[in-house]
N, C-alpha and C positions, 0 to 999 in steps of 0.2 A: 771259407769265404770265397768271393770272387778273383783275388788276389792270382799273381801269377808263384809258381812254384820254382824253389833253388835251383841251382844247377851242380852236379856234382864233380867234381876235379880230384883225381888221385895218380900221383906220379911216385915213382919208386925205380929203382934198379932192379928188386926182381919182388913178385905179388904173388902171393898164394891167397885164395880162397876156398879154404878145404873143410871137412868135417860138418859139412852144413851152415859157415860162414855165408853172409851175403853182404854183398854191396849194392846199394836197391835204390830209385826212385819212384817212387808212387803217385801219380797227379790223377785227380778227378778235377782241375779247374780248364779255364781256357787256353794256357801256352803250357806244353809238356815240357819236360825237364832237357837238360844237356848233362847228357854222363861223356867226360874223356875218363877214360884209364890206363894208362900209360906206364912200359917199362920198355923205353924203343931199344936202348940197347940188351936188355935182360933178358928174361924168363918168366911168364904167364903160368901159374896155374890154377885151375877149377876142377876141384877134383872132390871126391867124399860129399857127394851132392849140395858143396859151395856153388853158389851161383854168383852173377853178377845179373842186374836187371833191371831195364825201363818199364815200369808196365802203366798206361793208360786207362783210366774209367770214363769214353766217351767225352774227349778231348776235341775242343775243334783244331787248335796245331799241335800235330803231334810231337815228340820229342825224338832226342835224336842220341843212341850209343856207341861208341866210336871206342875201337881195345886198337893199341899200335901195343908190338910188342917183339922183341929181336924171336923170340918163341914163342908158340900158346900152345900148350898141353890141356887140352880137355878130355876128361876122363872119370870113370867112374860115379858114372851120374850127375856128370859136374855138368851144369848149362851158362851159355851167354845168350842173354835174349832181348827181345824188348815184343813188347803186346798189347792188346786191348780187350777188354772186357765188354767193351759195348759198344757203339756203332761208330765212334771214331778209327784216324787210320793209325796201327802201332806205332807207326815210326820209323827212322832209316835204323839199319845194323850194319858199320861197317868197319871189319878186321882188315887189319893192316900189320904182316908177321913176314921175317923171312921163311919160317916152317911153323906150319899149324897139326898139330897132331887130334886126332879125334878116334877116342878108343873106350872101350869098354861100358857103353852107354853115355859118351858125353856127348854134348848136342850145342850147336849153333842153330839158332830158333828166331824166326821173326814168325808174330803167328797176330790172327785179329781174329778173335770169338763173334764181330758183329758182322756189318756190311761195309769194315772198310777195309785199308791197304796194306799188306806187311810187304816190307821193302825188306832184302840183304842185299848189300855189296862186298864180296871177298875177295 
């Protein structure tokens, strides 16, 4: 439907998404999603091609992925992203860590497959 899509909140002391775990919003409607994930005093990690991820199909407002974390270890194919598949804009990506580690193919990704915007702030 036309309806607008949830917003996703997950807080913890410390977060793994490994082994091909995800934590995901998906919207093709008109207001994208709000992903917080949150471990501000802990330990972040995406690892074992776990993702966490906003992804867009051609949204007119985009949604917005926001990781605060005392750590983020990404690794091993692991990604934090958000994107779009069609001519809307991805949306903002923004990490907020005292140390962010990025190793063995993991990836911090703001990307738009159409004609609009991928935003990061780190």
């Amino acid at each position: 439907g036309d309806g607008a899509v949830g917003s996703v909140f997950v807080g913890a002391r410390n977060i793994a998404v490994t082994d091909g775990g995800r934590i995901r919003a998906l919207s093709a409607v008109q207001n994208g999603p709000m992903m917080v994930i949150s471990a501000p005093e802990g330990t972040m990690l995406v690892s074992r091609g776990g993702a966490i991820s906003n992804t867009i199909d051609g949204v007119l407002e985009p949604g917005t992925l926001a990781v605060t974390a005392g750590a983020i270890n990404v690794t091993d194919f692991g990604i934090i992203r958000t994107s779009t598949v069609g001519d809307g804009d991805a949306g903002s990506l923004s990490i907020t860590a005292d140390r962010i580690t990025l190793s063995m193919g993991g990836q911090l990704n703001s990307s738009s497959d159409g004609g609009g915007w991928a935003v990061a702030g780190i």
